[in-house]
C-alpha positions as CSV (number, residue, x, y, z in Angstrom):
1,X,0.0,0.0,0.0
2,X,2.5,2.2,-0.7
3,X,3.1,4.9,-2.8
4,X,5.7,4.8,-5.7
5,X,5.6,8.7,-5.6
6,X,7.3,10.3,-3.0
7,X,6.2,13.8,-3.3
8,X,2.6,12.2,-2.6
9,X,2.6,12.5,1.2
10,X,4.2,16.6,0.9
11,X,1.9,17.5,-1.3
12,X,-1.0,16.5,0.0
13,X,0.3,18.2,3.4
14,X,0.9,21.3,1.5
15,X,-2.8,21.1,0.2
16,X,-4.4,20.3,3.4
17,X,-2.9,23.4,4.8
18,X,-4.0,25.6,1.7
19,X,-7.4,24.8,2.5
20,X,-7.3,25.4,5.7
21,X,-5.2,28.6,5.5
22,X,-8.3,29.7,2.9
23,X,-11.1,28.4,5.7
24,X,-8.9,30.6,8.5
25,X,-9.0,33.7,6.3
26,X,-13.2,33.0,5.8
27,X,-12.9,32.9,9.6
28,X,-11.1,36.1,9.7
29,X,-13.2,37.6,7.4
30,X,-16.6,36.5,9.2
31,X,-15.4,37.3,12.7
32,X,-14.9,41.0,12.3
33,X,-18.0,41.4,10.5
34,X,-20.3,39.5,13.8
35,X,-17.5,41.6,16.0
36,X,-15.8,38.4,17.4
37,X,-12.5,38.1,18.4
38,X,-11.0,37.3,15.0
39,X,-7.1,37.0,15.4
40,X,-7.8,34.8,18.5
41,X,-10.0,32.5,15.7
42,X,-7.6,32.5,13.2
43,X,-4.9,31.3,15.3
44,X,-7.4,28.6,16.9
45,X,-8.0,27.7,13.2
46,X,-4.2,27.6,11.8
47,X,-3.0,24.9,14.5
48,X,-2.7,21.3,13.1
49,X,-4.4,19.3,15.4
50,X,-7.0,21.8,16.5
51,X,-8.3,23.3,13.0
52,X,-11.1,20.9,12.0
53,X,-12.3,21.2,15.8
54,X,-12.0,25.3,15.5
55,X,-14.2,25.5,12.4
56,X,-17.0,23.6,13.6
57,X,-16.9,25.3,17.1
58,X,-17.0,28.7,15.0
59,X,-20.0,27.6,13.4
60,X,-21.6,26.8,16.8
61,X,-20.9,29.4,18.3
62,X,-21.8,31.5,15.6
63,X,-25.1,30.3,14.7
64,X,-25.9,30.4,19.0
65,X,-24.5,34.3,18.5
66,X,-26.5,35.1,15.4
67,X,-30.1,33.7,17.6
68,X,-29.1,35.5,20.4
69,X,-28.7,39.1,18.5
70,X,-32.3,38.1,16.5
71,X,-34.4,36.7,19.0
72,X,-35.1,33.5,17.2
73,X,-34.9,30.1,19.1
């Protein structure tokens, strides 16, 4: 099972961390705009191990923000 590439494995790493260097600046970009601490997200959202779990807590928390400011359940 392995690859006969080996650039395979760096450039998927370099990929994965595009995307989530593009999904960090959406976070940037979102979090000034509801007035949230945005540099504190974006770091959150740039760590390795803690990325994927940063994006969904965002959206949480966001979502539970955005009910609070309307009113809506």
């Amino acid at each position: 099972m392995y690859s006969s590439n080996p650039t395979q494995g760096p450039v998927m790493m370099i990929g994965i961390w595009v995307i989530q260097l593009l999904v960090a600046w959406l976070i940037f970009r979102d979090a000034k705009e509801q007035k949230m601490l945005a540099p504190v997200w974006v770091i959150l959202a740039i760590i390795p191990m803690f990325g994927l779990l940063t994006d969904v807590l965002y959206l949480i928390i966001r979502e539970i923000g955005a009910a609070r400011r309307t009113g809506t359940p």
